[in-house]
C-alpha positions in Angstrom: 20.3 -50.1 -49.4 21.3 -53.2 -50.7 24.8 -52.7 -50.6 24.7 -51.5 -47.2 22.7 -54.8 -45.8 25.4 -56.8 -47.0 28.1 -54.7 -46.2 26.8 -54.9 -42.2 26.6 -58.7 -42.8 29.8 -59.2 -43.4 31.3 -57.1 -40.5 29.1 -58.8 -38.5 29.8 -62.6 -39.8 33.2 -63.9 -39.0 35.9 -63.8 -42.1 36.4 -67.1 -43.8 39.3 -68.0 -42.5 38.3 -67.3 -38.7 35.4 -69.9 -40.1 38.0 -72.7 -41.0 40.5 -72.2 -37.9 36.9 -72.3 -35.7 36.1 -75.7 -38.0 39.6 -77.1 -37.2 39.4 -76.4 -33.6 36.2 -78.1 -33.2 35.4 -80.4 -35.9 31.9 -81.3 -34.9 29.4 -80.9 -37.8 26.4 -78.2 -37.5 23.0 -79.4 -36.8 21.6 -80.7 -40.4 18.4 -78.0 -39.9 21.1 -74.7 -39.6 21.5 -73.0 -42.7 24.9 -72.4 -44.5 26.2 -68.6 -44.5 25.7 -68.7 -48.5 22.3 -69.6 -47.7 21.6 -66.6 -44.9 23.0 -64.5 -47.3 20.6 -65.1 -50.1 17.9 -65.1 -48.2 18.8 -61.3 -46.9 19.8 -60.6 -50.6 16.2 -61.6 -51.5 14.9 -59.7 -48.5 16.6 -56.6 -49.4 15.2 -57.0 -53.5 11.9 -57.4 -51.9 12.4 -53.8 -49.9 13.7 -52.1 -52.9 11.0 -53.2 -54.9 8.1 -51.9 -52.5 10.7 -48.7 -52.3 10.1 -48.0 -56.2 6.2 -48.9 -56.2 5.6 -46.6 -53.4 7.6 -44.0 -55.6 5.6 -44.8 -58.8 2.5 -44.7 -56.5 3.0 -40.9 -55.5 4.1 -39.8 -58.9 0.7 -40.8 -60.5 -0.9 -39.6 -57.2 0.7 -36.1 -58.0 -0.2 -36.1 -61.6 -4.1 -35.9 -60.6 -3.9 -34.1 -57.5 -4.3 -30.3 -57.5 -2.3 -27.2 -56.2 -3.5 -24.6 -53.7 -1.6 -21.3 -52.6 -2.3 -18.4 -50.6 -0.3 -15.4 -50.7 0.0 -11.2 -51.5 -1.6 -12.0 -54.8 -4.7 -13.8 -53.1 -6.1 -17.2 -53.8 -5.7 -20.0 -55.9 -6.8 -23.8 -56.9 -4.7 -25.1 -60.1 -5.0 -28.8 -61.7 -2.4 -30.7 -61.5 -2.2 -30.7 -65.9 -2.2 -27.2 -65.4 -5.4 -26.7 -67.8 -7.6 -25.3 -64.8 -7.1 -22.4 -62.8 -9.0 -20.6 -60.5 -8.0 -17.3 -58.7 -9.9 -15.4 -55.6 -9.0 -12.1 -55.4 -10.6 -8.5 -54.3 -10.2 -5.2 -52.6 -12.2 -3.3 -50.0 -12.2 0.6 -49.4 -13.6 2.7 -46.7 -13.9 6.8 -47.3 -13.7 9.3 -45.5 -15.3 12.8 -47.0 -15.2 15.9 -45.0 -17.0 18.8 -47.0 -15.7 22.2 -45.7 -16.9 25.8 -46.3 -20.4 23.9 -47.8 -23.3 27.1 -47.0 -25.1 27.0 -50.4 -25.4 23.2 -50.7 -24.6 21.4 -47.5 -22.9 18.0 -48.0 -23.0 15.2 -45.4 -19.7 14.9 -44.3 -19.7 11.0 -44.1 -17.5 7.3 -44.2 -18.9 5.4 -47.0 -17.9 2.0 -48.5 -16.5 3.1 -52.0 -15.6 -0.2 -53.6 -16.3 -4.2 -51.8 -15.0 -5.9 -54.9 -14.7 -9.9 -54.5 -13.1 -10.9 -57.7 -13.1 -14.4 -59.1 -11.0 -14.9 -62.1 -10.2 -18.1 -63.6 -8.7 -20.3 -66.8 -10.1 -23.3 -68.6 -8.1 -25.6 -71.1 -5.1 -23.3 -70.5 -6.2 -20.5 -72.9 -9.7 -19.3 -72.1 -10.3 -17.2 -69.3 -13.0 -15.5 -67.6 -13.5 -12.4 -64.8 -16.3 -11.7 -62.4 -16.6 -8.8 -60.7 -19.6 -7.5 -58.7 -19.4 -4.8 -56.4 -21.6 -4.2 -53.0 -20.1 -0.5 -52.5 -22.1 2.1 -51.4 -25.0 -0.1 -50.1 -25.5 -1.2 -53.4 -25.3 -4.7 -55.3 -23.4 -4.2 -59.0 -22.3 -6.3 -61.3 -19.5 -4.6 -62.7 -17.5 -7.3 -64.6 -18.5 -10.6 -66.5 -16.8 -11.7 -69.5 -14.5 -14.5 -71.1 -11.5 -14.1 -73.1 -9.7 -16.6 -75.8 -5.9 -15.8 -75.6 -5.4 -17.7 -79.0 -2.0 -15.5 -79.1 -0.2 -12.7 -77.4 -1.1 -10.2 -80.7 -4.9 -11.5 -81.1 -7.4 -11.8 -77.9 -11.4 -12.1 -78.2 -13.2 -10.7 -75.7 -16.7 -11.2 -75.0 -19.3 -10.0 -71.6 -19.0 -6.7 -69.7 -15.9 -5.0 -69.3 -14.4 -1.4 -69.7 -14.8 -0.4 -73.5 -11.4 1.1 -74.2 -11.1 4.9 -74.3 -10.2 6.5 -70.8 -7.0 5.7 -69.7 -7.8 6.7 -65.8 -10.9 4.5 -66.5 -9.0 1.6 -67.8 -6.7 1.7 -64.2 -8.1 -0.6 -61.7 -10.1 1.3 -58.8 -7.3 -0.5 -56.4 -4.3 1.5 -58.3 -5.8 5.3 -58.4 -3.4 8.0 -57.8 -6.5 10.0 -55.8 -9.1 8.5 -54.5 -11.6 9.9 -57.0 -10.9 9.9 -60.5 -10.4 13.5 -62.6 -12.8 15.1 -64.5 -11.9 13.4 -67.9 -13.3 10.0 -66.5 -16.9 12.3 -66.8 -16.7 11.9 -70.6 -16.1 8.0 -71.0 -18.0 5.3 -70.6 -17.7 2.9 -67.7 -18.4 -0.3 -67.9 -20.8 -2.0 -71.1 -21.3 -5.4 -73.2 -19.9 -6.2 -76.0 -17.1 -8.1 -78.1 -13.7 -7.1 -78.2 -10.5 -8.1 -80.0 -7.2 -7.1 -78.6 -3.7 -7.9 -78.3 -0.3 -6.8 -77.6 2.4 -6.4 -80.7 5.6 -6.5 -81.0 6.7 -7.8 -77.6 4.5 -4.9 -76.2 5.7 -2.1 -77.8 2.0 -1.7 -79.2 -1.3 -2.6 -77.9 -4.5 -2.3 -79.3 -8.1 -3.1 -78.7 -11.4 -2.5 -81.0 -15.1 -3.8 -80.0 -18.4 -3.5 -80.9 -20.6 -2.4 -77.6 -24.5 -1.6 -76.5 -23.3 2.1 -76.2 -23.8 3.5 -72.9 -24.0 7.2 -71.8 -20.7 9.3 -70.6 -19.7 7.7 -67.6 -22.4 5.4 -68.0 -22.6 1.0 -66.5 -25.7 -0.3 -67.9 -26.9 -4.2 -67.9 -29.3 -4.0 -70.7 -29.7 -1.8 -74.2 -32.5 0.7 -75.2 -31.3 0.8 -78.8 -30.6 -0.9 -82.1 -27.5 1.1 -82.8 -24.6 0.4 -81.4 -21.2 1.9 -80.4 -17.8 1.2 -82.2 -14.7 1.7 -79.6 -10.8 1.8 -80.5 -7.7 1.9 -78.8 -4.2 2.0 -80.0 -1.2 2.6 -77.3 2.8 2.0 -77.5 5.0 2.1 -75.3 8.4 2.3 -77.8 10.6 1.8 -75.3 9.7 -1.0 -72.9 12.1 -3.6 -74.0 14.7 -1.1 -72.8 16.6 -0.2 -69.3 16.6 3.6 -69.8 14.2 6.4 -68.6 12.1 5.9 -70.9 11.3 2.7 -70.1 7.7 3.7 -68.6 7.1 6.0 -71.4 3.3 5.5 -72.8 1.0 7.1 -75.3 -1.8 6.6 -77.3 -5.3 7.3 -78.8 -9.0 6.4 -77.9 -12.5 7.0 -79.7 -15.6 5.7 -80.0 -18.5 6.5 -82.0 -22.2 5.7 -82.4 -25.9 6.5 -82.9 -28.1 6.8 -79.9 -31.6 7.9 -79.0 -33.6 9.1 -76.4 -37.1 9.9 -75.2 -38.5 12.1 -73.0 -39.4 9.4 -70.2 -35.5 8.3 -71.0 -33.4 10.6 -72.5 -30.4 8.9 -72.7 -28.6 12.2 -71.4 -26.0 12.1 -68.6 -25.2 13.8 -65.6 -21.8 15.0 -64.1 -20.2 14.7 -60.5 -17.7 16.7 -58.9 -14.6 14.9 -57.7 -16.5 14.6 -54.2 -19.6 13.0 -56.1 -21.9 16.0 -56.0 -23.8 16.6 -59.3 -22.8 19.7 -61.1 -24.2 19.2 -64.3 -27.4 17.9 -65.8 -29.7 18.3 -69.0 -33.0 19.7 -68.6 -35.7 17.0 -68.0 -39.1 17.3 -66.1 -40.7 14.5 -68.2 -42.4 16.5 -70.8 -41.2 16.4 -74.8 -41.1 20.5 -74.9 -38.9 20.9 -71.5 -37.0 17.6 -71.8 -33.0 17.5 -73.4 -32.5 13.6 -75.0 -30.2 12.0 -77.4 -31.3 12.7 -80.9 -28.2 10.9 -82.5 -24.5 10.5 -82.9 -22.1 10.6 -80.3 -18.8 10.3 -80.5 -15.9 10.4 -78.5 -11.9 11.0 -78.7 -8.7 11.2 -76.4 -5.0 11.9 -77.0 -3.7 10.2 -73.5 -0.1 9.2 -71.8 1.5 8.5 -69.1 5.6 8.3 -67.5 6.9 6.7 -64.8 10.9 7.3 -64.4 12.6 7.0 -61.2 10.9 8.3 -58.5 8.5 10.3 -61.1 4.9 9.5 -62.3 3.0 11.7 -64.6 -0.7 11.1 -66.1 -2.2 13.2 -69.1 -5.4 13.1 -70.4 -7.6 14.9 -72.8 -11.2 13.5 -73.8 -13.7 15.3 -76.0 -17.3 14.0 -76.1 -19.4 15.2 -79.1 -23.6 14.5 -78.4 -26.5 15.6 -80.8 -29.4 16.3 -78.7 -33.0 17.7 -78.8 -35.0 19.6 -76.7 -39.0 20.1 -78.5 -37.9 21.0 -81.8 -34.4 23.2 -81.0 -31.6 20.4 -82.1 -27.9 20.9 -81.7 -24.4 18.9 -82.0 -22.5 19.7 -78.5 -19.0 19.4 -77.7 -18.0 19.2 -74.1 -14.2 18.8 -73.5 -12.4 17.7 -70.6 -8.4 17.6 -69.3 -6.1 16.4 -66.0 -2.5 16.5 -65.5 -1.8 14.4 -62.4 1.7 14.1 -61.3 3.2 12.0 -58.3 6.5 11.8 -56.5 7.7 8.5 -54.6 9.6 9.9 -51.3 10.9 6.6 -50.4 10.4 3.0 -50.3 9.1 2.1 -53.8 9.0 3.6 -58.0 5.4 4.4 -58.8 3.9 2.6 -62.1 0.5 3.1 -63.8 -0.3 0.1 -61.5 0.6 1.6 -58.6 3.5 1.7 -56.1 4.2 -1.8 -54.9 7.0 -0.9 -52.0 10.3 -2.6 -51.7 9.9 -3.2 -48.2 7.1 -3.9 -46.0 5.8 -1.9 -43.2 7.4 -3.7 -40.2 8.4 -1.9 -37.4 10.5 -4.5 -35.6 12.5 -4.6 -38.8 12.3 -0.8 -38.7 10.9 -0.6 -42.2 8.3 1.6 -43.1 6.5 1.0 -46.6 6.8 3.6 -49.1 5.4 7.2 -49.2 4.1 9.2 -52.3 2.7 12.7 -52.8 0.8 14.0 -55.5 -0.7 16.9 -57.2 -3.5 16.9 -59.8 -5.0 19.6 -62.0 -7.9 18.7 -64.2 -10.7 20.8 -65.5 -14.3 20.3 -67.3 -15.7 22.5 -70.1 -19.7 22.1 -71.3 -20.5 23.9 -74.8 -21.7 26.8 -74.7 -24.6 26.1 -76.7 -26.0 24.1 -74.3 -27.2 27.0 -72.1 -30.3 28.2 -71.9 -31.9 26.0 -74.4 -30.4 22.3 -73.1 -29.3 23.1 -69.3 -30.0 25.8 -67.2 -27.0 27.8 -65.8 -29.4 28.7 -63.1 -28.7 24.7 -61.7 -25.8 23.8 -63.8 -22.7 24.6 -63.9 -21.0 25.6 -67.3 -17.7 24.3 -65.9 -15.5 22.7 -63.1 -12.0 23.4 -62.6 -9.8 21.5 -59.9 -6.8 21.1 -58.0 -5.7 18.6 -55.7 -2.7 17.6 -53.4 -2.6 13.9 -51.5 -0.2 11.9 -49.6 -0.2 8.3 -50.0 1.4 5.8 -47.9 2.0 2.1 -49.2 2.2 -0.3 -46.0 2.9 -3.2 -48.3 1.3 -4.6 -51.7 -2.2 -5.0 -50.1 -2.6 -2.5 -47.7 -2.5 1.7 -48.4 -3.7 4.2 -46.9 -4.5 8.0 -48.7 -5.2 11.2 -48.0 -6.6 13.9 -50.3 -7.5 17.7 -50.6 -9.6 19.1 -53.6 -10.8 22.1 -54.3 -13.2 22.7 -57.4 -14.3 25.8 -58.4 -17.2 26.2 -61.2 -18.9 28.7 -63.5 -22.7 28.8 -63.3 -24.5 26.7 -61.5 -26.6 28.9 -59.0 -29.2 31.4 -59.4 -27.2 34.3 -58.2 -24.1 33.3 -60.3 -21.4 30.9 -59.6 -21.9 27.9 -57.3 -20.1 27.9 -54.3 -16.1 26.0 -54.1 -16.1 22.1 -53.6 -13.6 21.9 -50.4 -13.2 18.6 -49.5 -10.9 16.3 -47.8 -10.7 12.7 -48.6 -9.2 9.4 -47.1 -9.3 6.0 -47.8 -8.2 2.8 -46.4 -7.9 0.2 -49.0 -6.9 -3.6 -48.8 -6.5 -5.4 -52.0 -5.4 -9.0 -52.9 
């Protein structure tokens, strides 16, 4: 700036020789109070100093500004306030679903053919000091207020994580998914036999650049498929998960490729006012299965001990191809008046999925490559899928701990969905299932589950 002052200066000020011809011409001396050209150019020199200097402070003024002042973005990921040193973080996210059910072909039982709320998840996630985060998740779904996740996590490395709240315990690997990145919109059967959400301490981590992850915590203990608050034992559950993916640092097929192993084991009891027994839903959230239990200690099934559970699990996504396995078995010693027993109910889903267009499915879903815009004359991506997943009780738990006349000794199911992926946030799907069982009703086998889902989800 400088430079250009006096650079205008001197075009406009006369050279010094048009000066001296102009003195020679007219010889008459300048008034004594007008000031020398040396002396107006110092004086703009010093003005121009004076500008650059206010220039720089004004710089140094909004470089300290920014050093305190925080950051604020909105976009497909949701929300978020960040300190400026970066040591604070705070994230607002969440996802909303409405269902559709539409029972068909329901004489025997009638079902209510309804919308319902599934999930209203706000989410609030956050960081403090850079390595220690924390989730809360409660959920209003269903006309109902629960909290399903609360915890905090040290990240003191990528191989070593401590965990501490309510949070999945890690052992089903549909369970594990987010309920925003389902294939279906219910889960299969397997999800019956793990647990859902419970407290305890965890420690995890991911070695090897990700080639293997594992996870092992010490938890209350809740019942098969069971989201509990508060303990009703002294025992408590140990849970462990190992799962590699060999291939992830690579650009072939197998990229995708997962498998691994889950268990988790413990001593729980139960009483006749409490029995610590579960029950099990169909995929349309009809119970098909439950112990006996009228109150009484003669005619009431509870918990009378270990349980213990175990799944074999993987999962590929290559190209357009996505494919889930699952096998869970859940071991349970019960009593019923003085008849004991150790039963073993075992449960399995193949669930496979193929992208028609638009996107590549992952275990986290299909996040399209471009948007639904019609104007653009893009259209999202599409996705079809086909499931098969089946659930087996012991036999020794009829008569004595269930009655076949009321439960069913299994449920075996097929399914078929479309699923259309507007953009990142919004998705829209559309499912059939059919479940057919053994037992279940007093003449013999309870009647076919026919149902037809939808669901219209937004997530951020």
């Amino acid at each position: 700036m400088r430079t250009t002052m006096v650079v205008l200066c001197c075009l406009v000020l006369p050279p010094p020789a048009a000066r001296a011809q102009e003195t020679n011409q007219q010889p008459a001396a300048p008034p004594a109070d007008e000031k020398s050209v040396d002396e107006k150019l110092e004086e703009l020199d010093q003005k121009i100093r004076i500008l650059d200097r206010q220039i720089e402070l004004d710089k140094e003024a909004a470089a300290e500004k920014a050093k305190t002042a925080g950051q604020a973005n909105a976009g497909k990921d949701g929300f978020s306030l960040k300190s400026a040193d970066g040591n604070f973080l705070l994230r607002v996210r969440g996802y909303v679903q409405l269902d559709g059910r539409f029972f068909l072909d329901d004489e025997q039982k009638p079902a209510i053919d309804t919308f319902t709320l599934r999930r209203v998840r706000p989410i609030f996630e956050g960081t403090v000091y850079k390595i220690f985060d924390f989730r809360i998740m409660p959920d209003f779904g269903g006309g109902q207020t629960v909290l399903q996740d609360a915890y905090m996590e040290a990240r003191l490395s990528p191989a070593f994580k401590v965990r501490a709240g309510k949070f999945k315990p890690p052992v089903g690997l549909e369970r594990l998914q987010s309920g925003a990145d389902l294939l279906f919109v219910e889960r299969g059967l397997p999800t019956n036999l793990v647990p859902n959400r419970d407290l305890g301490i965890q420690l995890g981590g991911d070695l090897a650049g990700g080639i293997a992850t594992y996870a092992v915590g010490v938890f209350n203990g809740v019942l098969d498929g069971g989201n509990a608050d508060a303990d009703t034992n002294d025992d408590k559950d140990l849970a462990a998960r190992v799962f590699l993916q060999p291939f992830i640092k690579g650009t072939g097929a197998l990229k995708n490729l997962g498998f691994g192993i889950a268990a988790s084991t413990g001593d729980q009891k139960g009483t006749p006012t409490a029995p610590n027994l579960p029950s099990y839903r169909t995929p349309g959230q009809q119970t098909f299965f439950s112990y006996r239990s009228d109150g009484t200690a003669p005619n009431t099934t509870v918990a009378d001990g270990e349980r213990g559970r175990l799944s074999p699990q993987g999962y590929l996504y290559t190209g357009p191809f996505g494919l889930l396995v699952e096998y869970v078995i859940s071991r349970q010693d019960v009593r019923r008046g003085t008849a004991a027993d150790r039963l073993e109910h075992k449960a399995w889903q193949v669930a496979a999925s193929w992208v028609l267009a638009g996107g590549e499915p992952s275990y986290r879903s299909v996040n399209p490559k471009k948007i639904f815009d019609p104007s653009a004359h893009t259209w999202g991506a599409f996705e079809i899928a086909a499931r098969y997943h089946k659930q087996e009780l012991d036999k020794d738990t009829f008569p004595t701990f269930a009655n076949l006349a009321s439960s069913a000794s299994s449920a075996e199911a097929w399914a078929v969905g479309f699923n259309w992926y507007l953009n990142k946030n919004l998705r829209l799907l559309f499912d059939y299932e059919d479940t057919r069982f053994e037992g279940g009703a007093a003449t013999g086998d309870r009647e076919d589950e026919k149902i037809f889902f939808s669901r219209f989800q937004i997530a951020f």
